[in-house]
C-alpha positions as CSV (number, residue, x, y, z in Angstrom):
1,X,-104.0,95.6,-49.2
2,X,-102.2,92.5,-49.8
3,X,-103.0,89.2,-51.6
4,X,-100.9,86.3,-49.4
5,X,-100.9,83.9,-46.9
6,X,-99.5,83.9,-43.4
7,X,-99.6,80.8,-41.1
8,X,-99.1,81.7,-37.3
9,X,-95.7,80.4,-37.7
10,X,-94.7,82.0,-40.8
11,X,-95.2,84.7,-43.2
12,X,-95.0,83.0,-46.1
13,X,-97.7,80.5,-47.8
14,X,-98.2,77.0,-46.2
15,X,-99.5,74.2,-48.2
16,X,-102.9,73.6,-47.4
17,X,-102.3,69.7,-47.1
18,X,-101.0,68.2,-44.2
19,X,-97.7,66.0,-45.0
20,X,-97.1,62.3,-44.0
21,X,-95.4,61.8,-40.7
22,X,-91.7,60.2,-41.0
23,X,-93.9,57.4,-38.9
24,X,-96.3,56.9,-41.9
25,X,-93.9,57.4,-44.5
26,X,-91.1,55.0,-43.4
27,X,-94.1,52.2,-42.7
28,X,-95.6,52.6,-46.2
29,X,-91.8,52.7,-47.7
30,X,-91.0,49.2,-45.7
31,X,-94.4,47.8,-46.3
32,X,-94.6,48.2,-49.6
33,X,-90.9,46.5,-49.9
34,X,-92.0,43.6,-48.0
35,X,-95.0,43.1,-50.3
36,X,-92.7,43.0,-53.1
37,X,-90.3,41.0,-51.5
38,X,-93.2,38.3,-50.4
39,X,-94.5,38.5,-53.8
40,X,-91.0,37.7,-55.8
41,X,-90.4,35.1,-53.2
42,X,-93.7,33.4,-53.7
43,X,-93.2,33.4,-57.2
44,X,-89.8,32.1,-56.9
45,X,-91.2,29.3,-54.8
46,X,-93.9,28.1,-56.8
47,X,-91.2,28.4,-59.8
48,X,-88.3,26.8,-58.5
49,X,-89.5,24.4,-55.5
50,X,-93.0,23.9,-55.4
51,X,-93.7,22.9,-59.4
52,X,-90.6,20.6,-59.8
53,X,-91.6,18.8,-56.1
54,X,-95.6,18.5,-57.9
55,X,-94.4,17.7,-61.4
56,X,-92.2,15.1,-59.8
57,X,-94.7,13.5,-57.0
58,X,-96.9,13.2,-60.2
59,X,-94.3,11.2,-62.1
60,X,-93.7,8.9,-58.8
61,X,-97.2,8.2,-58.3
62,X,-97.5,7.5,-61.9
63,X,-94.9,4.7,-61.8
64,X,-96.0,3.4,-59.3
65,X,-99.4,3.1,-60.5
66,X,-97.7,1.3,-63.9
67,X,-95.6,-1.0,-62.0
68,X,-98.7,-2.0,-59.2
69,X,-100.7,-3.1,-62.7
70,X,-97.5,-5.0,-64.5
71,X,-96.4,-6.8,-61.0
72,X,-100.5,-8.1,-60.8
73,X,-100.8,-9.2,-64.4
74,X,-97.0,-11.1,-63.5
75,X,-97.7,-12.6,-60.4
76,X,-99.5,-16.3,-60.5
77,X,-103.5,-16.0,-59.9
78,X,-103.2,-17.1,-56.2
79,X,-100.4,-15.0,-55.3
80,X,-102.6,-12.1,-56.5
81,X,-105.0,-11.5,-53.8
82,X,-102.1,-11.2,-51.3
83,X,-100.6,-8.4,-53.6
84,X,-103.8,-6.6,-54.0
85,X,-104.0,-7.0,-49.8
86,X,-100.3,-5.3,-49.4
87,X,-100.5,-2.9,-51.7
88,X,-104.1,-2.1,-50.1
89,X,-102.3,-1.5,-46.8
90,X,-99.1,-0.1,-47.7
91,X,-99.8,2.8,-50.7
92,X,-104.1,2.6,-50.3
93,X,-104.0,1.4,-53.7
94,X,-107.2,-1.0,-54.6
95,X,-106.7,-3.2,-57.0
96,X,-109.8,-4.7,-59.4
97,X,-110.1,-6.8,-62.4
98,X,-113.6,-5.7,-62.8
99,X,-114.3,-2.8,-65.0
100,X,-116.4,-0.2,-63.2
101,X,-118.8,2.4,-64.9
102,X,-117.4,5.7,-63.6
103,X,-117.7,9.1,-63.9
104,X,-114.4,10.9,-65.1
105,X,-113.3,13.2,-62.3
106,X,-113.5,16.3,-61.9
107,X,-109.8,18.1,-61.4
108,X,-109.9,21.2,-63.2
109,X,-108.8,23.0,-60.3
110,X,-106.0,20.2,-59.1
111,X,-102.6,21.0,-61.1
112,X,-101.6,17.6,-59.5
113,X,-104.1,15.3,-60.9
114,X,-103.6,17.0,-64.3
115,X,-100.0,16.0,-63.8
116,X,-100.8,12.8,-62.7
117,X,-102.9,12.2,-65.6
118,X,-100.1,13.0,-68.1
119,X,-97.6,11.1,-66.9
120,X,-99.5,8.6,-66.5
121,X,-100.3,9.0,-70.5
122,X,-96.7,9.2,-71.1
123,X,-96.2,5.8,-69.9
124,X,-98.7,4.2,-71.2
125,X,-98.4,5.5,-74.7
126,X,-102.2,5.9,-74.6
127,X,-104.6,8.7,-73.1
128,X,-105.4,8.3,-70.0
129,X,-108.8,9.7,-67.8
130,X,-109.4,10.3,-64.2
131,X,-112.3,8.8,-63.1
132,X,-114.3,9.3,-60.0
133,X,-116.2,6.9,-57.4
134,X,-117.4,8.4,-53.9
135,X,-114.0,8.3,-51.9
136,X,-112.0,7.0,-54.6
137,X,-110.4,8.2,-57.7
138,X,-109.9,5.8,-60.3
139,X,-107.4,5.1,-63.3
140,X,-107.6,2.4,-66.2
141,X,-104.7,0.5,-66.7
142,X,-104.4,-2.1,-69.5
143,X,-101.2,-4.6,-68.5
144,X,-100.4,-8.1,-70.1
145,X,-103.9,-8.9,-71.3
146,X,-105.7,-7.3,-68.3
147,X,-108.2,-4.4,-67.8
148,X,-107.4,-3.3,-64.6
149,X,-108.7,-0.5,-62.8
150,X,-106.4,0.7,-59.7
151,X,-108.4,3.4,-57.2
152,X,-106.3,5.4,-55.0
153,X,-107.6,8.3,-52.5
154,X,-108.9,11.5,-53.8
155,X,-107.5,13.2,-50.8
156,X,-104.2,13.8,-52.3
157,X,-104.3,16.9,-52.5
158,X,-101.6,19.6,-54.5
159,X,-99.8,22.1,-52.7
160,X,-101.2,25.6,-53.1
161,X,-99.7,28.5,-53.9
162,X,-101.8,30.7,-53.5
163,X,-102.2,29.6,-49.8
164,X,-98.3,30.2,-49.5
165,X,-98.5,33.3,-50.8
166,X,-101.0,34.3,-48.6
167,X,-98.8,33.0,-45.4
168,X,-95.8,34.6,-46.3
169,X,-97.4,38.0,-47.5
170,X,-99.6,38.4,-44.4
171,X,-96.9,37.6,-42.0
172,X,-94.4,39.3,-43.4
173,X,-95.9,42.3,-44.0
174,X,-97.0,42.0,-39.9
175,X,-93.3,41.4,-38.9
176,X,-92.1,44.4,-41.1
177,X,-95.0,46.8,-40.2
178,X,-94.3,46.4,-35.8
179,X,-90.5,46.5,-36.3
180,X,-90.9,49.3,-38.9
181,X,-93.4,50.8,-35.7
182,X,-90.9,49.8,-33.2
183,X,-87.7,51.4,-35.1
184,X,-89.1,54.3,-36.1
185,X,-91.0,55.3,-33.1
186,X,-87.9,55.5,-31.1
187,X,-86.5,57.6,-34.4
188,X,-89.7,59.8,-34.5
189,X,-90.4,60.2,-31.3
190,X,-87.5,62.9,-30.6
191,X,-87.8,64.3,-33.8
192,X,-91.5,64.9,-33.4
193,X,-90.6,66.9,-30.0
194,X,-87.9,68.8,-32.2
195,X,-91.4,69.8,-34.3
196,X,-93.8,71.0,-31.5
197,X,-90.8,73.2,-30.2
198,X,-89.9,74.8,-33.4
199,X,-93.8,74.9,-34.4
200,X,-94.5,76.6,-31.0
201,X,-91.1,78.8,-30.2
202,X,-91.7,82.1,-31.2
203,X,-88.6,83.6,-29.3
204,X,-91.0,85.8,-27.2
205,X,-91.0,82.9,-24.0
206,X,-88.7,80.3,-22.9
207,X,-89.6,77.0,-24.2
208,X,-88.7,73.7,-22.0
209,X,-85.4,72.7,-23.4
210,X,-85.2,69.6,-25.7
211,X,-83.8,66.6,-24.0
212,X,-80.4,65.3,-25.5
213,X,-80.5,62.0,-25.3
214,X,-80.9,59.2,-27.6
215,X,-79.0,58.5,-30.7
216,X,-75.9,60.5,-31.8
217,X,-77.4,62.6,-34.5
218,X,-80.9,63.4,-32.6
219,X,-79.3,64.6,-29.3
220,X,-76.7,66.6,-32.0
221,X,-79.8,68.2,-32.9
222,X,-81.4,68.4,-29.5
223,X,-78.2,70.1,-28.3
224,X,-77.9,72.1,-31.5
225,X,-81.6,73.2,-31.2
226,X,-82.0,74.6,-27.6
227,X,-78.8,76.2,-28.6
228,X,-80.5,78.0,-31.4
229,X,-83.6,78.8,-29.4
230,X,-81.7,80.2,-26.6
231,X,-79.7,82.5,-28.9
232,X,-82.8,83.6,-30.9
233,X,-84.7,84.7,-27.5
234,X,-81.8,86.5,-26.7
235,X,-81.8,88.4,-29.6
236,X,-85.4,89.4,-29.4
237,X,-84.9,90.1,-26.0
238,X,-82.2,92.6,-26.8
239,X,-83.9,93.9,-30.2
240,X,-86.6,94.8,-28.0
241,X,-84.9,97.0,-25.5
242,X,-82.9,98.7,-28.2
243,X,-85.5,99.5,-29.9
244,X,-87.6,100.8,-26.6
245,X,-84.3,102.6,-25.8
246,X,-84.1,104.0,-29.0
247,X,-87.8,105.2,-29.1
248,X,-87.7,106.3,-25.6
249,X,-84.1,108.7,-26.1
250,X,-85.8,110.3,-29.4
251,X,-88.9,111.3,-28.0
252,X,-87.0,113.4,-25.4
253,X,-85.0,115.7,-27.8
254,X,-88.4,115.2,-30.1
255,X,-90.2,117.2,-27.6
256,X,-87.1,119.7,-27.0
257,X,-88.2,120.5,-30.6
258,X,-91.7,121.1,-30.5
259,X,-91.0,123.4,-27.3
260,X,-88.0,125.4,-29.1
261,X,-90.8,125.8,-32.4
262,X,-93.3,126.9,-29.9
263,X,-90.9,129.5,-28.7
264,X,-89.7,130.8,-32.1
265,X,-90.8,134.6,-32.7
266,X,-94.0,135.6,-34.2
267,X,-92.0,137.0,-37.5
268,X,-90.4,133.3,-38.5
269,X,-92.5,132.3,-41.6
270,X,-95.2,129.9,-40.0
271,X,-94.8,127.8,-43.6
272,X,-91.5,126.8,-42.6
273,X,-93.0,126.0,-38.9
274,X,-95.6,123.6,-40.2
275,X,-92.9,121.8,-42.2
276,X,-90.6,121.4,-39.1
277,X,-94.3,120.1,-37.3
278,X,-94.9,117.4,-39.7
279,X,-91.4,115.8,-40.0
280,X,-91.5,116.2,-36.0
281,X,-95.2,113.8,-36.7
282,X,-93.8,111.5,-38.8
283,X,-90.8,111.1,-36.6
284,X,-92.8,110.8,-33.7
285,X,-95.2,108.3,-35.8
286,X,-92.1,106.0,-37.2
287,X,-91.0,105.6,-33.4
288,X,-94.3,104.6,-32.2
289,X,-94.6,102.0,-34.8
290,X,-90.9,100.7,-34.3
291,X,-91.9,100.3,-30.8
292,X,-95.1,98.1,-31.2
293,X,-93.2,96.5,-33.4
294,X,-90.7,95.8,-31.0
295,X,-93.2,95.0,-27.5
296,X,-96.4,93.4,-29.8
297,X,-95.7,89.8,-28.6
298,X,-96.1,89.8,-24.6
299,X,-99.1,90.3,-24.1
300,X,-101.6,87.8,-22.3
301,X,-105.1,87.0,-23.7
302,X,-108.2,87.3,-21.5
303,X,-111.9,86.6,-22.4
304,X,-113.5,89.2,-24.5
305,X,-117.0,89.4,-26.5
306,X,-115.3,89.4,-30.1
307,X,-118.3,91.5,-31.9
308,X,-118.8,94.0,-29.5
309,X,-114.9,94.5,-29.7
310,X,-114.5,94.9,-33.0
311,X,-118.0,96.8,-33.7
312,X,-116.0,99.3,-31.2
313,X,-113.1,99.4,-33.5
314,X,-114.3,100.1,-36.4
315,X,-116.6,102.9,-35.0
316,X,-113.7,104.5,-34.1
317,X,-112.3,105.7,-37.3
318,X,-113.2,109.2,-38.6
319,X,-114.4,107.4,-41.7
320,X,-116.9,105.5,-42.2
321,X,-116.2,101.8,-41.6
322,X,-119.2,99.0,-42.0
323,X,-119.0,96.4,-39.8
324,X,-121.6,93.2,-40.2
325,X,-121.9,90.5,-37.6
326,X,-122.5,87.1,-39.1
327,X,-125.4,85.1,-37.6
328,X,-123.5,82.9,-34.8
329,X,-120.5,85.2,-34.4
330,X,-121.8,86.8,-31.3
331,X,-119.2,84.3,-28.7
332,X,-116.4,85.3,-26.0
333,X,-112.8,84.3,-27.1
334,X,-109.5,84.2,-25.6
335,X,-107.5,87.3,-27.4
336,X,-104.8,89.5,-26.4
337,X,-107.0,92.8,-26.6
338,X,-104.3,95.0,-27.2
339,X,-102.5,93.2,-30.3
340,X,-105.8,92.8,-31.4
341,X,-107.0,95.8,-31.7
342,X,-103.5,97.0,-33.3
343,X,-103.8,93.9,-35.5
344,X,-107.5,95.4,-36.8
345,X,-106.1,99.1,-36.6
346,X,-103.8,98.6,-39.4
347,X,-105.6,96.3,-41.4
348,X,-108.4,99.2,-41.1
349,X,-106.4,101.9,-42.1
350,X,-104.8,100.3,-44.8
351,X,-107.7,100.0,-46.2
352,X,-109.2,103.1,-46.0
353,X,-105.6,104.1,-47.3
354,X,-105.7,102.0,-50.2
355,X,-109.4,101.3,-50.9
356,X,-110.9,103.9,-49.2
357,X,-114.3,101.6,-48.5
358,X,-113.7,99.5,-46.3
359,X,-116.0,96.4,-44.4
360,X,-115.2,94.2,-41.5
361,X,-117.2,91.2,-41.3
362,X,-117.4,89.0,-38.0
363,X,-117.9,85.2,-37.9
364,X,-117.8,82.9,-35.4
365,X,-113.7,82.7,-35.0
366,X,-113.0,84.4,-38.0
367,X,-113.0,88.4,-38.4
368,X,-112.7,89.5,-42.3
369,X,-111.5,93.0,-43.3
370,X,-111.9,93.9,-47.2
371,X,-111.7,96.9,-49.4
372,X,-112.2,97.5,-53.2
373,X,-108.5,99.4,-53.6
374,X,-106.5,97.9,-56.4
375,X,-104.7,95.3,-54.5
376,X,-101.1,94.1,-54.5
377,X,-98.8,93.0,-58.0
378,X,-98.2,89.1,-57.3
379,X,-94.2,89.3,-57.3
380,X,-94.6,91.6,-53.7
381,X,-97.4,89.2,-51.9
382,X,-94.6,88.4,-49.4
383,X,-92.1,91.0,-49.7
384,X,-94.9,93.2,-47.9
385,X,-94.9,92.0,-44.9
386,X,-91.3,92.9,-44.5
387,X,-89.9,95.2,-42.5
388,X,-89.8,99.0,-43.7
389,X,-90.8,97.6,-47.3
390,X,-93.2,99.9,-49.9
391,X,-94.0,98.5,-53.4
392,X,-93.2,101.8,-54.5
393,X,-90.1,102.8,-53.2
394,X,-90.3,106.3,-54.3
395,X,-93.1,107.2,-51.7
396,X,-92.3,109.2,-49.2
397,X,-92.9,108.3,-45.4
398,X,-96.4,110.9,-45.8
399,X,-97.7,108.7,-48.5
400,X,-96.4,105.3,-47.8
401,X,-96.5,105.3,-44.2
402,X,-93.3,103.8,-41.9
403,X,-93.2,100.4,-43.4
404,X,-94.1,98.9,-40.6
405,X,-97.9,98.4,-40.1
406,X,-97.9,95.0,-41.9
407,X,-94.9,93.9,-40.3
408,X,-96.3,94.4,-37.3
409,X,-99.5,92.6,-38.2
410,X,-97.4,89.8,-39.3
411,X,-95.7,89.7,-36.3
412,X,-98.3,89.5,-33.8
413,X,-100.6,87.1,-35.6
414,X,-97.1,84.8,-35.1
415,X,-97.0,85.5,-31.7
416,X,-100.8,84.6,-30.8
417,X,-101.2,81.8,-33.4
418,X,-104.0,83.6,-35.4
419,X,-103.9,82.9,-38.7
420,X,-104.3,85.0,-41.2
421,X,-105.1,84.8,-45.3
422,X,-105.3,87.3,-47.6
423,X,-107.6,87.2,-51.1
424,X,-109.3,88.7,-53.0
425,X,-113.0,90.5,-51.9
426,X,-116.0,90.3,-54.4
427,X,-115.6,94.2,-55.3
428,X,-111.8,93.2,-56.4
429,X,-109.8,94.9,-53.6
430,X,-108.0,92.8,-51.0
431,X,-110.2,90.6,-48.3
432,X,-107.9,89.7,-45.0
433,X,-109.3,87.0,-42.7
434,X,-108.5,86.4,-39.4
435,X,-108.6,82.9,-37.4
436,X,-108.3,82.9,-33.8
């Protein structure tokens, strides 16, 4: 037997994993761009706007600090009070000639105030501390002979970044992700229609045409598609009645023959007869097969008890076949009973062909057929279920059979949608499971 994979669609091996919808993919491409682009622009922001606004502010607020402390220690001692009054009003600068005992303030986490504090520093050609009162945030300034201290709100606060960042990430990446959904799902949407037909058509049925509509290049291939469908059904239409016409005009002179050796006197050597009898077999044997393989995909299901059927199946054969039903297999499923039982026929026989031991195992949705024959070289894993193909190409049709019995398996597990693997059984032989 063989050692490959068949999905229903295909006879050749299917990854296992499911890919990403163009839906998915598109939306992770564009999200993933916007994060980046949010990112470099946040960067840029804080780099370019945001640091030279804060460094600036903090030189601003520093001056004016300097020049509220020189214009006081200038102005007469009556004119002062008014000043300290304005400036109270105008900028919420207090000014006092009496030297608090403050804690310094706490702005570890405030890039401004650090600013603040080193321009103010910078002016004063001294170092300069922060200090804190309940509501206030104080500075000492020494100007023309005076301490003063000068308190200004602590509410000032510094622009964050990271809040920016934040803003522009989360709402770009919201604006990107529903147009992304919007564009794409009008994109998808036919496309995704374009995948249901081609995963369903099997050319057996017609399928409900494609609608061409939309963009230029999906109705192209909406158009291009039901073209292609169309086409292919009517080639499998016609494959089929050649090949029933074929099988049907050969068995006619086939049984001319077998009436004109019946005839033949008693003196013609009766060796020479039996050959002439088992080429007329084998002919008769490759017809059959060429027609099941050509009128296997019709067929309607209808509700069957699945162990009972196969049980049947396997009883049938002259030898001996062991058959085990698994604990929870005993259920009714839809199957085509006929492509079923031709499906497990050949699987059977190849078997007992190949391995000669043979055991069919029946779970719940699942039928298993194995054998402890020597398997299949790797390099013909697909090429068997080809067409009128032998690994060894020297057999003769006796030995080798028509070339057709996995083909036709092939072709019917496409045409129901059962899906069938092929590995390795525990005795080292082939082990072909069935899903329906």
């Amino acid at each position: 037997m063989v050692m490959a994979e068949i999905s229903p669609g295909s006879t050749v091996n299917l990854a296992t994993r499911r890919p990403l919808t163009l839906l998915v993919r598109t939306n992770l491409i564009l999200a993933i761009s916007a994060l980046l682009i949010a990112a470099i622009a946040t960067v840029a922001l804080y780099a370019f706007v945001i640091d030279p606004i804060s460094e600036q502010s903090a030189d601003d607020e520093a001056a004016l600090l300097v020049l509220t402390a020189q214009t006081w220690a200038e102005l007469p001692p009556e004119a002062r009070p008014y000043f300290e009054l304005e400036m109270a009003e105008s900028h919420d600068l207090i000014i006092s000639d009496e030297r608090q005992q403050l804690p310094s303030a706490e702005t570890d986490d405030a890039r401004y105030f650090d600013l603040l504090q080193q321009k103010l520093s910078e002016r004063l050609t001294d170092s300069v501390s922060l200090l804190q009162s309940d509501d206030l945030l104080w500075v000492d300034v020494g100007m023309g002979g005076h301490e003063l201290q000068i308190g200004f709100s602590a509410e000032r606060e510094d622009i964050q970044p990271l809040y920016g960042a934040i803003v522009i990430v989360g709402l770009g990446a919201a604006i990107v992700f529903f147009t992304s959904l919007f564009i794409v799902q009008r994109i998808a949407r036919p496309l995704v229609k374009v995948a249901e037909q081609a995963e369903h058509f099997r050319g057996t049925k017609e399928i409900e045409p494609l609608p061409e509509s939309g963009p230029e290049e999906v109705a192209s291939l909406a158009r291009n598609f039901n073209t292609m469908a169309r086409e292919i059904s009517i080639l499998l239409a016609n494959r089929t009645t050649l090949l029933a016409g074929i099988s049907h005009d050969l068995r006619t002179p086939l049984t001319r023959m077998r009436l004109a050796l019946a005839l033949l006197p008693e003196d013609v050597d009766q060796k020479l007869i039996e050959r002439f009898e088992r080429n007329l077999e084998s002919m008769d044997e490759l017809i059959g097969d060429a027609l099941r393989f050509a009128r296997g995909t019709k067929e309607l299901g209808q509700e069957l008890e699945v162990a009972a059927f196969v049980t049947e199946i396997a009883a049938s054969f002259e030898t001996s076949v062991r058959s085990e039903v698994v604990s929870g297999a005993e259920q009714r499923s839809i199957l085509a009973p006929s492509a079923f039982r031709r499906v497990l026929i050949n699987l059977i026989s190849n078997g007992i062909k190949h391995g000669g031991d043979v055991l069919v195992e029946i779970f719940a949705g699942q039928i298993a057929v194995s054998d402890n024959g020597p398997g299949i070289p790797e390099e013909f894993r697909e090429e068997v279920f080809q067409p009128f193909f032998r690994i060894d190409s020297s057999r003769s049709s006796s030995t080798g059979g028509s070339g057709l019995g996995l083909a036709i398996v092939a072709q019917l597990c496409q045409a129901h949608n059962w899906a069938i693997k092929v590995g390795q059984a525990d005795s080292g032989g082939a082990r072909v499971t069935i899903d329906f």
